[in-house]
C-alpha positions in Angstrom: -81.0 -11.6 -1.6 -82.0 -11.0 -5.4 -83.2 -13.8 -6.8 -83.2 -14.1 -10.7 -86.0 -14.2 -12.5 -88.1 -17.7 -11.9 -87.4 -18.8 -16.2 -84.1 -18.2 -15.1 -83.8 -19.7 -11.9 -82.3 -23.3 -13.2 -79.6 -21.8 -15.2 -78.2 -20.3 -11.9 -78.6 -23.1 -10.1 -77.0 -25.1 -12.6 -74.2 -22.8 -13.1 -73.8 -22.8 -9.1 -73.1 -26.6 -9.1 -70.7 -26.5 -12.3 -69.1 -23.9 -9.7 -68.6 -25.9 -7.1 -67.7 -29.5 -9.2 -64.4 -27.2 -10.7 -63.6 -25.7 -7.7 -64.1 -29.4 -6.4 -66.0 -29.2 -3.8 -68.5 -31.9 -5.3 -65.4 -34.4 -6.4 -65.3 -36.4 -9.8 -67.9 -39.9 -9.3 -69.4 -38.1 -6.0 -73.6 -38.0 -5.9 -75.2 -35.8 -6.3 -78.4 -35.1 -3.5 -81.5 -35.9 -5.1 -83.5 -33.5 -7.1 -86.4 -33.5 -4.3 -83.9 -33.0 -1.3 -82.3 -30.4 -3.3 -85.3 -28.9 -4.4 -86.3 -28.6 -0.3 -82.9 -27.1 0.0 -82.7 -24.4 -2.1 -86.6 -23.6 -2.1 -86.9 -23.9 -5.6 -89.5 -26.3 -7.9 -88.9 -30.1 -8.4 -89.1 -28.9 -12.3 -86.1 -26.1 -11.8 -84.1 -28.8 -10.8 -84.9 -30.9 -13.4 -84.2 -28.3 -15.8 -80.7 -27.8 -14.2 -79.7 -31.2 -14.0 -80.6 -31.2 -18.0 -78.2 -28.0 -18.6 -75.4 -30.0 -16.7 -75.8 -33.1 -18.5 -75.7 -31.5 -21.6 -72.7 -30.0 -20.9 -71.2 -33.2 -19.5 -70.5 -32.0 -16.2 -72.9 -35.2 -14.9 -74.7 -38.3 -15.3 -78.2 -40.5 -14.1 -77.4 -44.0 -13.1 -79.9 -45.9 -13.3 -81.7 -47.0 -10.0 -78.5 -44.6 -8.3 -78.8 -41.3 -9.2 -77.0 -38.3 -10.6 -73.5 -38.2 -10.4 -70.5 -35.8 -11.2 -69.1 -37.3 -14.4 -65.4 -38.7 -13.5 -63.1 -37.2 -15.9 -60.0 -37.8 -17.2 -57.5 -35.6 -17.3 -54.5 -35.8 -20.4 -52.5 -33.4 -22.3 -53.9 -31.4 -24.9 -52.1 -31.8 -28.5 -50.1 -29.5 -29.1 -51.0 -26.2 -31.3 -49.8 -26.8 -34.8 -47.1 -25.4 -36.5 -47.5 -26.3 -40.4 -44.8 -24.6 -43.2 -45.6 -20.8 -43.5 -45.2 -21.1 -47.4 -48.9 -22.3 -49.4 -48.7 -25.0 -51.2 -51.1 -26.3 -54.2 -53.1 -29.2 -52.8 -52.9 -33.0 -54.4 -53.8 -35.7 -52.4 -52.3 -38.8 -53.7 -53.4 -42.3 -54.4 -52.0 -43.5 -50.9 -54.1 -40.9 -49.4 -57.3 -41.4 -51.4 -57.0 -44.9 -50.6 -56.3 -44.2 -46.9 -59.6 -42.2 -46.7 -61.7 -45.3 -48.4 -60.2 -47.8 -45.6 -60.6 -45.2 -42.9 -64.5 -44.5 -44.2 -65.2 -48.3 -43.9 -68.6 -48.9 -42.2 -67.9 -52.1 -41.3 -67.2 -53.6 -38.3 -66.4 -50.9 -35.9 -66.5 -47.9 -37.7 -64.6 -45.1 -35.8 -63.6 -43.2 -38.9 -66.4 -41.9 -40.6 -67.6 -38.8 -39.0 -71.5 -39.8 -38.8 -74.2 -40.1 -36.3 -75.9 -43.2 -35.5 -79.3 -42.7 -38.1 -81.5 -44.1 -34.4 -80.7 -40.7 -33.3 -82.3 -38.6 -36.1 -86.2 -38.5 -36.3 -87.0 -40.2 -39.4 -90.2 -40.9 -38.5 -91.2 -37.8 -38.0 -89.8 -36.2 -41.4 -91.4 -39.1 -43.5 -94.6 -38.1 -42.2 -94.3 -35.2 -43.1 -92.8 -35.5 -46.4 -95.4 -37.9 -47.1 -98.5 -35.4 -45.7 -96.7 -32.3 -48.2 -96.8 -35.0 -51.1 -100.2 -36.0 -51.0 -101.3 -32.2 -50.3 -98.8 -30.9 -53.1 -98.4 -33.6 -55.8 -97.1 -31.2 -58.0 -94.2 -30.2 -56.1 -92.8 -33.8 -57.0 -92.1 -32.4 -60.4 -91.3 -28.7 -59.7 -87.8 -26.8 -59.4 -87.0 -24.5 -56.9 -84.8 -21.8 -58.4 -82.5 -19.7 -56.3 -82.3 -18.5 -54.2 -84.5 -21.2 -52.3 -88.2 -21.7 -50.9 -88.9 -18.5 -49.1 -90.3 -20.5 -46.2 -87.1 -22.6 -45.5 -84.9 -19.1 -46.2 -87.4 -17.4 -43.6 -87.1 -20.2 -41.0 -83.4 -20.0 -41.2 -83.6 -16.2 -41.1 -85.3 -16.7 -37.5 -83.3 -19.1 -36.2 -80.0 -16.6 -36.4 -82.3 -14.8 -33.6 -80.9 -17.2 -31.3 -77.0 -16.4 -32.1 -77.6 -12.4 -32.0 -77.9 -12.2 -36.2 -80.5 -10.9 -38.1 -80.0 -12.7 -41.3 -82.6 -11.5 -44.3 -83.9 -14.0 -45.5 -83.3 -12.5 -49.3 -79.1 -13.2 -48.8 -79.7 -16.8 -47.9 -79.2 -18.9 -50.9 -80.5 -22.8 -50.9 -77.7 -25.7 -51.5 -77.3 -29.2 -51.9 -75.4 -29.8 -48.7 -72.7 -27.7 -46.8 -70.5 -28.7 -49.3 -72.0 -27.2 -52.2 -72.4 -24.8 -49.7 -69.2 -24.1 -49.6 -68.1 -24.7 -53.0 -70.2 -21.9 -54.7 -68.6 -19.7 -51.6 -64.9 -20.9 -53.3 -65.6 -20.5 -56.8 -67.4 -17.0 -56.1 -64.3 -15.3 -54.4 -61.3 -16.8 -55.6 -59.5 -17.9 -59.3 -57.6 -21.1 -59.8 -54.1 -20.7 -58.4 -55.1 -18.4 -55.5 -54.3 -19.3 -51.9 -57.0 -19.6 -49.1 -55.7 -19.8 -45.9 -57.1 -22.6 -43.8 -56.8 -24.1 -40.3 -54.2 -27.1 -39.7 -55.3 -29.6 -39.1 -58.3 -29.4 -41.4 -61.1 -31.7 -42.6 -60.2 -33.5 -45.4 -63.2 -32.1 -47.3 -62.0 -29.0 -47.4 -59.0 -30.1 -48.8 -60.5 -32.0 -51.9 -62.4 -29.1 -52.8 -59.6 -26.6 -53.1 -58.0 -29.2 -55.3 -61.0 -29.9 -57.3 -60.7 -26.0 -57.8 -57.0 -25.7 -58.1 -56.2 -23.4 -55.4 -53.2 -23.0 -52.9 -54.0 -24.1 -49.1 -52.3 -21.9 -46.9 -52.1 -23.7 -43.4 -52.5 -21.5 -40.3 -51.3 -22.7 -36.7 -54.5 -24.1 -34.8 -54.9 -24.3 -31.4 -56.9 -27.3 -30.0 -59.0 -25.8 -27.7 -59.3 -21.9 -29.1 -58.9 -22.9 -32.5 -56.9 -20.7 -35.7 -54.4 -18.0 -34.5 -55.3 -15.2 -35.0 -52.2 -13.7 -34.6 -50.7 -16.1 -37.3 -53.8 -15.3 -39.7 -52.6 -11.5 -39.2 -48.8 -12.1 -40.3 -50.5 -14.6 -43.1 -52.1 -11.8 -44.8 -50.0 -8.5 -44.9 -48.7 -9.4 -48.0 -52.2 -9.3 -50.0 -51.6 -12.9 -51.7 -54.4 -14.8 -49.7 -57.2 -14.3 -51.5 -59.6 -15.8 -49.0 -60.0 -17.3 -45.4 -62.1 -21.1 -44.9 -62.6 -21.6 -41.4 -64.8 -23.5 -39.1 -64.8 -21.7 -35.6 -67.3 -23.8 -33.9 -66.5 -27.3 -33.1 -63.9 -27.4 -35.7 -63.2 -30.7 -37.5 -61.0 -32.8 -37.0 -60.1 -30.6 -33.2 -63.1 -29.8 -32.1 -62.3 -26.7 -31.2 -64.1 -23.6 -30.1 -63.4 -20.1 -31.0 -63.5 -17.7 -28.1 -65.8 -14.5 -29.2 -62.9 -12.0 -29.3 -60.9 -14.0 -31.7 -63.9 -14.1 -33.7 -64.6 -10.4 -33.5 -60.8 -9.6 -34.5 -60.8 -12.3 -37.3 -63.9 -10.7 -39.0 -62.5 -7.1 -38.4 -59.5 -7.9 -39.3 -60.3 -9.9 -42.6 -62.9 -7.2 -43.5 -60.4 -4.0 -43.8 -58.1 -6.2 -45.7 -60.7 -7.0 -48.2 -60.1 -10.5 -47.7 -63.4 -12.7 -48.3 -64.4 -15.5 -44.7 -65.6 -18.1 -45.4 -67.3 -19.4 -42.7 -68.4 -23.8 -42.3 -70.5 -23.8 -39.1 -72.4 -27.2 -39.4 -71.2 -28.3 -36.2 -72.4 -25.1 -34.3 -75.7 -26.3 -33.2 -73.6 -29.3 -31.5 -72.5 -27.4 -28.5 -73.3 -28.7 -24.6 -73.8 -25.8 -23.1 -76.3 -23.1 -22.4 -76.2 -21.3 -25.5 -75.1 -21.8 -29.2 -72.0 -20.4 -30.0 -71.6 -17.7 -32.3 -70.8 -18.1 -35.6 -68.2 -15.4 -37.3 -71.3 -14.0 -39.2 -72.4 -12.8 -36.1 -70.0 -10.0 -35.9 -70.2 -9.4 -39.4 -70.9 -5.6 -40.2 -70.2 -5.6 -43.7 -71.0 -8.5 -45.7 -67.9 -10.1 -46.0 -68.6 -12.9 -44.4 -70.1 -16.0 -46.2 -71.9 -18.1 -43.6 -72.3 -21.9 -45.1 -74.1 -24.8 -43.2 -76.9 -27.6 -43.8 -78.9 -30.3 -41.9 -76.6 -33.0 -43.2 -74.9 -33.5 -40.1 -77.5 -32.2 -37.4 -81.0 -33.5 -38.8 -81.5 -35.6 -41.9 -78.4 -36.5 -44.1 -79.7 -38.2 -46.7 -81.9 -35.0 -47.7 -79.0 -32.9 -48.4 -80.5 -29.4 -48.2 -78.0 -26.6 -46.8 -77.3 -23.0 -47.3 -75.0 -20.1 -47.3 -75.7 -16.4 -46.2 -73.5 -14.5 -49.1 -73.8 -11.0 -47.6 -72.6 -8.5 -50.4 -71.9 -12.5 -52.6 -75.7 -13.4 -53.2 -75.7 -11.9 -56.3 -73.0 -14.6 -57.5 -73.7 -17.4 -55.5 -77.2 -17.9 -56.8 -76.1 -16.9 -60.4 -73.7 -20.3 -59.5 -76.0 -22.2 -58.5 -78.0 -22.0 -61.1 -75.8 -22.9 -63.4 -74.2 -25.9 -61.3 -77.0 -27.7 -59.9 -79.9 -25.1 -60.5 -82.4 -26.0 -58.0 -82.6 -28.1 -54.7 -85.8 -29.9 -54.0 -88.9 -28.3 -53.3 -90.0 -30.6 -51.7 -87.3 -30.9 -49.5 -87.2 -28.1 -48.6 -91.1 -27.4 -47.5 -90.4 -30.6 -45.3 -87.6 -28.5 -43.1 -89.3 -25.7 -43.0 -92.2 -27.3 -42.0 -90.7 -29.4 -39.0 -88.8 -26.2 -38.0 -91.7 -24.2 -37.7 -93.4 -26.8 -35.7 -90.9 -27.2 -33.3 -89.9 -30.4 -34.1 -86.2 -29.1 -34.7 -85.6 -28.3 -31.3 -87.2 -30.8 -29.6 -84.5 -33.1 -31.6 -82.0 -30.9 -31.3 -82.5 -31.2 -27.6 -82.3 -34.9 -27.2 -79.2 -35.2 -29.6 -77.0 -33.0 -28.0 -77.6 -35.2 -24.8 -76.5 -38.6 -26.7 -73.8 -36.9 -28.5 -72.6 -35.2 -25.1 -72.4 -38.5 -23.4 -70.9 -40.5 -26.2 -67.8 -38.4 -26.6 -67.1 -38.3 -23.1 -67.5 -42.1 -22.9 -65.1 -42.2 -25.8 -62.9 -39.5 -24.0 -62.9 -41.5 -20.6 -61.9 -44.5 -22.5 -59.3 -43.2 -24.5 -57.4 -42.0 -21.6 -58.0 -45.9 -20.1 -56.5 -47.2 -22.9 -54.5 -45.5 -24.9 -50.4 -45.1 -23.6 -50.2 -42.0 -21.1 -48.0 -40.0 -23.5 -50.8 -40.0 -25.8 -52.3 -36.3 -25.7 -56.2 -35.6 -26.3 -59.2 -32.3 -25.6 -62.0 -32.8 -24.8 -64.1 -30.5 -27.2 -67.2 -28.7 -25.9 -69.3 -30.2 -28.6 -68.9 -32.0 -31.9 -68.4 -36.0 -31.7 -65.1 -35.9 -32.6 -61.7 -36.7 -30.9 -58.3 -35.2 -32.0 -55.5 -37.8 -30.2 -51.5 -36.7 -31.0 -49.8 -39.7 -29.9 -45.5 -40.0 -29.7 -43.8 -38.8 -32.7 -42.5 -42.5 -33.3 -46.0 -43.8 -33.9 -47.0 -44.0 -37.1 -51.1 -44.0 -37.7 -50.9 -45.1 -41.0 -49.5 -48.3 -40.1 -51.5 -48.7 -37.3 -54.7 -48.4 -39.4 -53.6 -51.0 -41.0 -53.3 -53.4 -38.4 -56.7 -52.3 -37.1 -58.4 -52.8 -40.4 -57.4 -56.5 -40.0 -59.1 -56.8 -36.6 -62.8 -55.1 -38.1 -61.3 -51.5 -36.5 -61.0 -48.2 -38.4 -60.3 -44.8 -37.8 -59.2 -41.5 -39.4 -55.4 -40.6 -39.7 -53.6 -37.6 -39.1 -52.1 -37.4 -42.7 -55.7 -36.8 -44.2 -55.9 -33.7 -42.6 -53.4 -31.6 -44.0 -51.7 -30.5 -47.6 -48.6 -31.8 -46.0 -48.8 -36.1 -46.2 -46.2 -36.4 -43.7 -48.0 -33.7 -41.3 -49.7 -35.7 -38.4 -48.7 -39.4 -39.2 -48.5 -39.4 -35.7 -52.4 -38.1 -35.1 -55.7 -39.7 -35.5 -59.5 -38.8 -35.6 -61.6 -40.7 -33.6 -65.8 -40.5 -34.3 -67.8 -41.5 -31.3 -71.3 -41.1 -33.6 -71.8 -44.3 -33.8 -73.3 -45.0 -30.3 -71.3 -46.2 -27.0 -71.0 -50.1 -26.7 -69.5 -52.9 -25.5 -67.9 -53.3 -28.9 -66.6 -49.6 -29.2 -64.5 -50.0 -25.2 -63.3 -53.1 -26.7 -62.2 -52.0 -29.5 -61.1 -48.3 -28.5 -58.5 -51.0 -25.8 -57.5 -53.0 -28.6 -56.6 -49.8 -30.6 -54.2 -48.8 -27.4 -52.8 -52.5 -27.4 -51.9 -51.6 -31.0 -50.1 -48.6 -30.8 -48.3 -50.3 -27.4 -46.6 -52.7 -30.2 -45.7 -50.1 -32.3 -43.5 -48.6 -29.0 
């Protein structure tokens, strides 16, 4: 027997027990032997099992109990919502008072917040990064009243640059341009490519972001059918764009919000090819990708870029330190324009800032975090998974996403989520509804977003029940 190479050895092991828990022969809630009796088992180190039983907690395939053990994580199984299927034709985006007042209530912090789609701030390292910023401020007072122009700090850009390592790219660090968040990120991506009144196709459902901006800009959404697990069709995107009037493509293929859905690699390879010989700029939002639970980061779309036309846009808002707002975009053949635009929009980004990333990245602090979130993240959304199916009715339909924090539920066509926000809002409840997600306001008035960010508690089961109590009167 060939045994794989000892840095190696817990990956196979823990892929051998993700085996046999689908093909259930380790059942849903069953133990798990210890890590010292399987260690004596399979002759392996008390440390490669370790390692192994990390891999499949991240992934979510199991869980420690305390004073018990390790134990296949019991899941429960319900329908996946269905792929979408909004109007063909594009339409100009205007989200409405109703709407804009809809996405104050459903952003409501108080109480239990289920809507906003943030992370508890315990799980960033604050401490660590104010340290730091501190130590940088003493050394480099000067830096407190210095710009830095586009396209960036060359150490962040480098950092950044050696990070794509890990997803197959080799980024130069001379394309990457320094932003204000993923959302100016993505905004200079817009205005570089596209004209007010142009279409962009986008996915359906999307993130409501995405929406404002395209109105801000006065473009035309173009909603393409999105599947909840594989994310945009393809196919769809194809017949979308024979005619030449999209003039450019927004999607999020990793962990998409609000479906959390994942983008296998050959629909990403065909989307890039495909959008490349038709000339047709991709925009690509990846600032979930380094939320995935399993053994690798996904690839983003700029990974099988071969010709620049992919514009790659992400940030630590969501992953490290949101109140820093420092992202990026990798323009390919676009740098040119998107630093000529950022310059004139919001000119610089902090030095300061930006030293302190680069700084904690190259010390390793980055993935040591990155590390211990995806663990908390991993377990909260399958607590708010497992509870979901506990409480909500049994025709409601809900994935379980392979990373993100976010839960896509499609409950009976006769349910209507803008009422029932309503009603929850009165008990201290929110959540996202369907119709912020879409050009369309009557598209998904039977959906909602749920965030499980905010940390798994008492309060959360009780109120993710009294949410299911809700929509039972609404039946």
């Amino acid at each position: 027997m060939n045994l794989p190479p000892a840095a190696h050895l817990y990956e196979s092991l823990a892929g051998e027990i993700a085996h046999m828990i689908s093909a259930g022969v380790i059942k849903s809630g069953e133990r798990l032997p210890s890590i010292r009796k399987l260690s004596s088992q399979r002759d392996v180190s008390l440390s490669t099992v370790i390692q192994a039983f990390r891999v499949l907690e991240d992934r979510g395939l199991i869980e420690v109990r305390p004073q018990a053990g390790f134990f296949v994580r019991r899941q429960a199984l319900r329908a996946l919502p269905r792929t979408s299927q909004p109007s063909p034709e594009p339409a100009p985006v205007a989200i409405d008072d109703v709407r804009r007042r809809l996405l104050r209530d459903s952003q409501s912090e108080s109480g239990v917040a289920l809507g906003p789609a943030l992370l508890d701030p315990a799980l960033y390292p604050n401490q660590a990064l104010q340290r730091l910023l501190a130590s940088i401020s003493r050394r480099e007072p000067q830096l407190i009243g210095s710009y830095a122009f586009p396209p960036g700090r060359s150490e962040l850009r480098r950092q950044l640059a050696r990070r794509s390592l890990e997803w197959g790219g080799d980024l130069d660090p001379d394309e990457l341009v320094i932003t204000s968040g993923c959302i100016e990120a993505l905004h200079l991506s817009l205005r570089a490519v596209t004209q007010p009144g142009d279409v962009v196709a986008i996915e359906s459902p999307a993130y409501y972001g995405t929406l404002h901006l395209l109105e801000a800009l006065g473009l035309q959404a173009m909603e393409i059918p999105t599947h909840p697990i594989e994310g945009m069709s393809v196919a769809a995107l194809e017949l979308a764009t024979r005619s030449g009037g999209v003039k450019a493509v927004l999607v999020v293929a990793n962990f998409g919000n609000p479906l959390g859905s994942l983008m296998p690699d050959d629909s990403k390879r065909r989307m890039v090819e495909l959008l490349a010989a038709r000339q047709i700029p991709l925009i690509e939002d990846d600032i979930y990708g380094d939320f995935h639970y399993g053994n690798e980061r996904p690839r983003p779309l700029k990974a099988f870029d071969r010709s620049g036309n992919v514009l790659l846009c992400s940030s630590f808002s969501k992953i490290l330190a949101p109140g820093l707002r420092v992202g990026w975009v990798a323009a390919g053949r676009h740098q040119r324009k998107i630093e000529a635009l950022k310059t004139i929009s919001t000119m610089a980004t902090p030095e300061l800032l930006q030293l302190t990333l680069a700084q904690f990245i190259e010390g390793g602090g980055f993935d040591h975090h990155l590390r211990r979130l995806r663990r908390a993240c991993a377990a909260q959304l399958h607590q708010m998974h497992e509870a979901v199916c506990r409480h909500f009715p049994a025709e409601a339909k809900v994935g379980l996403p392979q990373g993100g924090y976010v839960l896509w539920v499609e409950l009976p066509q006769h349910i209507d989520c803008v009422q029932l926000l309503q009603a929850a809002l009165v008990e201290g409840i929110s959540f996202a509804p369907g119709v912020l997600f879409s050009s369309n306001p009557e598209q998904y008035r039977n959906c909602l977003r749920l965030c499980s960010g905010i940390g798994w508690s008492p309060a959360v089961e009780q109120a993710i029940r009294r949410l299911g109590e809700l929509i039972g009167l609404q039946g």
